[in-house]
C-alpha positions as CSV (number, residue, x, y, z in Angstrom):
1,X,-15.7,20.4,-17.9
2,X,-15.0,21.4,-14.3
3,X,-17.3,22.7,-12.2
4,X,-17.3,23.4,-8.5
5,X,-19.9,23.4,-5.5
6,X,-19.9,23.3,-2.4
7,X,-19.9,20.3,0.1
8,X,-22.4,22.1,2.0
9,X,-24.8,22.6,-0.8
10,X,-24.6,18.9,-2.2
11,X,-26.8,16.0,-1.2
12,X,-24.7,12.7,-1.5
13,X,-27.1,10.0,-3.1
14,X,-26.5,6.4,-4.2
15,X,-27.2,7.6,-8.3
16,X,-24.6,9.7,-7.9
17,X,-20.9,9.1,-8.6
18,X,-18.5,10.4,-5.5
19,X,-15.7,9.4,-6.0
20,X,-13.1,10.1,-2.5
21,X,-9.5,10.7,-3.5
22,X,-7.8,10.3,-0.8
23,X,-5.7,7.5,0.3
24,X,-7.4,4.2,0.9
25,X,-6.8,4.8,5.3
26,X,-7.9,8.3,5.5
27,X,-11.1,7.2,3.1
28,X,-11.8,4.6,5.5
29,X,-11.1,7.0,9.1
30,X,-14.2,9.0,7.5
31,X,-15.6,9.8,4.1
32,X,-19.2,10.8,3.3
33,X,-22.2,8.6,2.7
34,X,-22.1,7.0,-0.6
35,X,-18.5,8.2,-1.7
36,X,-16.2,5.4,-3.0
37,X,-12.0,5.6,-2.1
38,X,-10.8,6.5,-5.7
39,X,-6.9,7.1,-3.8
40,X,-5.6,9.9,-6.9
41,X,-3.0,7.6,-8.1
42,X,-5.7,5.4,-9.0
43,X,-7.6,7.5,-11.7
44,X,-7.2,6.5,-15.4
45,X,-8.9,6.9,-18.6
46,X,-10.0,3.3,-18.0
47,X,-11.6,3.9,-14.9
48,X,-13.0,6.9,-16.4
49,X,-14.4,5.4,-19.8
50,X,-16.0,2.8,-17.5
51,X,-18.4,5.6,-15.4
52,X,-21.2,6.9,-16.9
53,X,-22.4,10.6,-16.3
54,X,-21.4,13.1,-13.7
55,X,-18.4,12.3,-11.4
56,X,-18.5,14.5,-8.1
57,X,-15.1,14.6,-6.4
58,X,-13.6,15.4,-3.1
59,X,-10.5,14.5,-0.5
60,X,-10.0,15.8,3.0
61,X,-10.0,19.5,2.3
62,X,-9.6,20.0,-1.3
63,X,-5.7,19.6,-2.3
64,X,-6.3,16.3,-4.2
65,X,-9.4,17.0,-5.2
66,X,-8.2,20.4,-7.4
67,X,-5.6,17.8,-8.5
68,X,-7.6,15.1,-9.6
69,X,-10.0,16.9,-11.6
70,X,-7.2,18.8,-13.5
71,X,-6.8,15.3,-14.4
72,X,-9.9,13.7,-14.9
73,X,-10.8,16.4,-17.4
74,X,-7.7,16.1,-19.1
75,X,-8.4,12.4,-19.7
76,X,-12.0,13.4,-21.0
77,X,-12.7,17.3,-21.4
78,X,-16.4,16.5,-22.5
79,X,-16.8,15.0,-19.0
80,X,-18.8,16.8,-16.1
81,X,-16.3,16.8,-13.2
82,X,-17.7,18.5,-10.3
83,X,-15.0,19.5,-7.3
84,X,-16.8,19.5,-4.1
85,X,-15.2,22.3,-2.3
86,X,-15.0,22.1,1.7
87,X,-14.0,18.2,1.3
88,X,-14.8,16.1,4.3
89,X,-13.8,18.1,6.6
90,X,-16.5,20.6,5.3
91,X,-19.0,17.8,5.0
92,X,-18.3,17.2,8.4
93,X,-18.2,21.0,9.7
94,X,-21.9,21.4,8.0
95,X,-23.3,18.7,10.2
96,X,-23.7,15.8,6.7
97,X,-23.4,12.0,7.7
98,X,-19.4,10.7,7.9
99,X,-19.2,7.3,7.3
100,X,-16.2,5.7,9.9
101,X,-14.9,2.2,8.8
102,X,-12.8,-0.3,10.9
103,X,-10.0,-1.7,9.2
């Protein structure tokens, strides 16, 4: 099941799952506290099966992130998807902690 909310009502937390769909360079330019780079053409039902309860997902803005949980509930309908709207770029907008990485 997808649900939405947005970035600027969500409190990233280590119990939760983020997953950050976006390509593994633009993850690691600036991604939100906690979120892991799960790049799109990464997701499978293997990856899936191996998470345990809800999966929160965003990208940059939300193009990828619409896209990969149309496909993370079609690999697993009974699963809670949640699409954090706003992305990163919200996150970042609404003053929440961006994590920069040096590659």
């Amino acid at each position: 099941m997808i649900t939405e909310l947005p970035i600027s009502e969500f409190q990233p937390s280590q119990a939760k799952t983020i997953w950050d769909v976006r390509d593994a360079d633009k993850y690691q330019e600036g991604h939100i506290e906690y979120a892991q780079s799960q790049p799109l053409a990464t997701l499978t039902k293997e990856k899936l099966d191996a998470t345990t309860g809800d999966i929160y997902v965003l990208c940059g803005g939300g193009t990828k992130a619409a896209k990969a949980v149309a496909l993370l509930d079609e690999l697993d309908p009974s699963r809670n998807i949640i699409h954090l709207t706003g992305g990163t770029r919200g996150a970042a907008a609404c003053g929440m902690t961006i994590i920069q990485e040096n590659g």
